[in-house]
N, C-alpha and C positions, 0 to 999 in steps of 0.2 A: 504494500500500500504506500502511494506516495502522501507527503504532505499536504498535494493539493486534496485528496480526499479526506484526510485525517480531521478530526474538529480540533477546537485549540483551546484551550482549558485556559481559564482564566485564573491568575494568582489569587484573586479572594478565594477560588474554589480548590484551590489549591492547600490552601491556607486551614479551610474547615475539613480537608483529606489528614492535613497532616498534625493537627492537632485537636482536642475536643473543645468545642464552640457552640454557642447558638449552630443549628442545623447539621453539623457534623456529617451527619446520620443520615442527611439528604444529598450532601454535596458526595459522601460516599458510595451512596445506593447510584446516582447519577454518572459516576465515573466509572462505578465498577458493570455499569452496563453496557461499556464501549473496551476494547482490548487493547486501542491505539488512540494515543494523544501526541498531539504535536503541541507546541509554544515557542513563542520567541524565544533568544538566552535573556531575553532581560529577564525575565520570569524568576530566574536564579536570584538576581538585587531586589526585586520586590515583596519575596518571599524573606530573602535573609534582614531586609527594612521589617517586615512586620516580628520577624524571630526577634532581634534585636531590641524593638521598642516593648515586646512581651519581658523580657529579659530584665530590662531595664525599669520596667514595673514593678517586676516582681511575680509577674504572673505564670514564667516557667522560668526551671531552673537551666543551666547554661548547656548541661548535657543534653535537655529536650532540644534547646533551641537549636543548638548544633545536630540530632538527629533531624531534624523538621528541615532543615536544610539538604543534608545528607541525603536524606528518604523522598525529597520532590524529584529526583535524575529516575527514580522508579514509577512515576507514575507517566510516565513520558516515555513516546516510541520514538520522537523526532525533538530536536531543539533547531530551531532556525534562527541563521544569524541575524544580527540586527543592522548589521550593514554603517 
Protein backbone atom coordinates (compact mmCIF):
# COMPACT_ATOMS: atom_id res chain seq x y z
CA UNK A 1 0.00 0.00 0.00
CA UNK A 2 1.24 3.38 -0.91
CA UNK A 3 0.99 6.55 1.16
CA UNK A 4 -1.35 7.90 -1.40
CA UNK A 5 -3.82 5.27 -0.16
CA UNK A 6 -2.89 5.15 3.48
CA UNK A 7 -5.15 7.61 5.98
CA UNK A 8 -2.87 10.00 8.03
CA UNK A 9 -3.44 9.94 11.64
CA UNK A 10 -3.56 12.92 13.39
CA UNK A 11 -1.08 13.71 16.40
CA UNK A 12 -4.19 14.41 18.88
CA UNK A 13 -5.02 10.99 17.95
CA UNK A 14 -2.05 9.85 18.39
CA UNK A 15 -1.73 11.27 21.51
CA UNK A 16 -5.06 9.46 23.03
CA UNK A 17 -3.35 5.89 21.31
CA UNK A 18 -0.53 6.59 23.37
CA UNK A 19 -1.50 7.51 26.56
CA UNK A 20 -4.86 7.27 28.68
CA UNK A 21 -7.08 10.53 28.15
CA UNK A 22 -10.54 11.65 27.61
CA UNK A 23 -11.52 9.10 24.61
CA UNK A 24 -8.40 6.99 24.71
CA UNK A 25 -10.71 4.18 24.00
CA UNK A 26 -12.17 5.66 20.86
CA UNK A 27 -9.20 7.17 19.27
CA UNK A 28 -7.84 3.22 19.90
CA UNK A 29 -10.81 1.35 18.61
CA UNK A 30 -10.49 3.87 15.59
CA UNK A 31 -6.91 3.19 14.75
CA UNK A 32 -6.98 -0.34 15.41
CA UNK A 33 -9.57 -0.73 12.71
CA UNK A 34 -7.15 0.22 9.96
CA UNK A 35 -3.52 -1.85 9.79
CA UNK A 36 -1.76 1.03 7.98
CA UNK A 37 -1.04 4.76 8.81
CA UNK A 38 0.85 7.12 7.38
CA UNK A 39 1.80 10.87 8.99
CA UNK A 40 4.16 13.57 8.29
CA UNK A 41 7.63 13.39 10.47
CA UNK A 42 6.45 16.26 12.20
CA UNK A 43 4.13 14.10 13.95
CA UNK A 44 7.32 12.86 15.95
CA UNK A 45 7.70 17.04 17.41
CA UNK A 46 4.10 17.36 18.06
CA UNK A 47 3.60 14.32 19.85
CA UNK A 48 7.17 14.70 21.90
CA UNK A 49 5.55 18.92 22.40
CA UNK A 50 2.45 17.26 24.07
CA UNK A 51 4.83 14.33 26.03
CA UNK A 52 6.83 17.01 27.40
CA UNK A 53 4.30 19.66 28.42
CA UNK A 54 2.54 16.37 30.28
CA UNK A 55 5.86 15.88 31.83
CA UNK A 56 6.27 19.13 32.81
CA UNK A 57 2.84 19.13 34.66
CA UNK A 58 3.33 16.51 36.28
CA UNK A 59 0.89 14.52 34.73
CA UNK A 60 3.34 11.42 33.44
CA UNK A 61 6.37 10.55 34.73
CA UNK A 62 9.50 10.95 32.31
CA UNK A 63 9.69 7.04 31.58
CA UNK A 64 5.83 7.30 30.17
CA UNK A 65 6.68 10.39 28.30
CA UNK A 66 9.65 8.93 26.65
CA UNK A 67 7.80 5.48 25.81
CA UNK A 68 4.77 7.73 24.30
CA UNK A 69 7.39 8.83 22.12
CA UNK A 70 9.04 5.78 21.43
CA UNK A 71 5.71 3.63 20.83
CA UNK A 72 4.18 6.56 18.01
CA UNK A 73 7.03 4.91 15.19
CA UNK A 74 4.57 1.63 15.86
CA UNK A 75 1.42 2.94 15.10
CA UNK A 76 2.77 4.08 11.70
CA UNK A 77 3.33 2.02 8.25
CA UNK A 78 4.75 5.35 6.49
CA UNK A 79 6.27 8.79 7.94
CA UNK A 80 6.45 11.24 5.11
CA UNK A 81 8.99 14.00 4.92
CA UNK A 82 8.07 17.24 5.48
CA UNK A 83 10.18 18.79 2.90
Amino acid sequence: MTSANLPVLDASVAVKCLIDETDSGLARAAVGRRPDWAAPDLIFLEVASVALKALRRGLLRRAQADAMVANLSLLLSEVAPSD
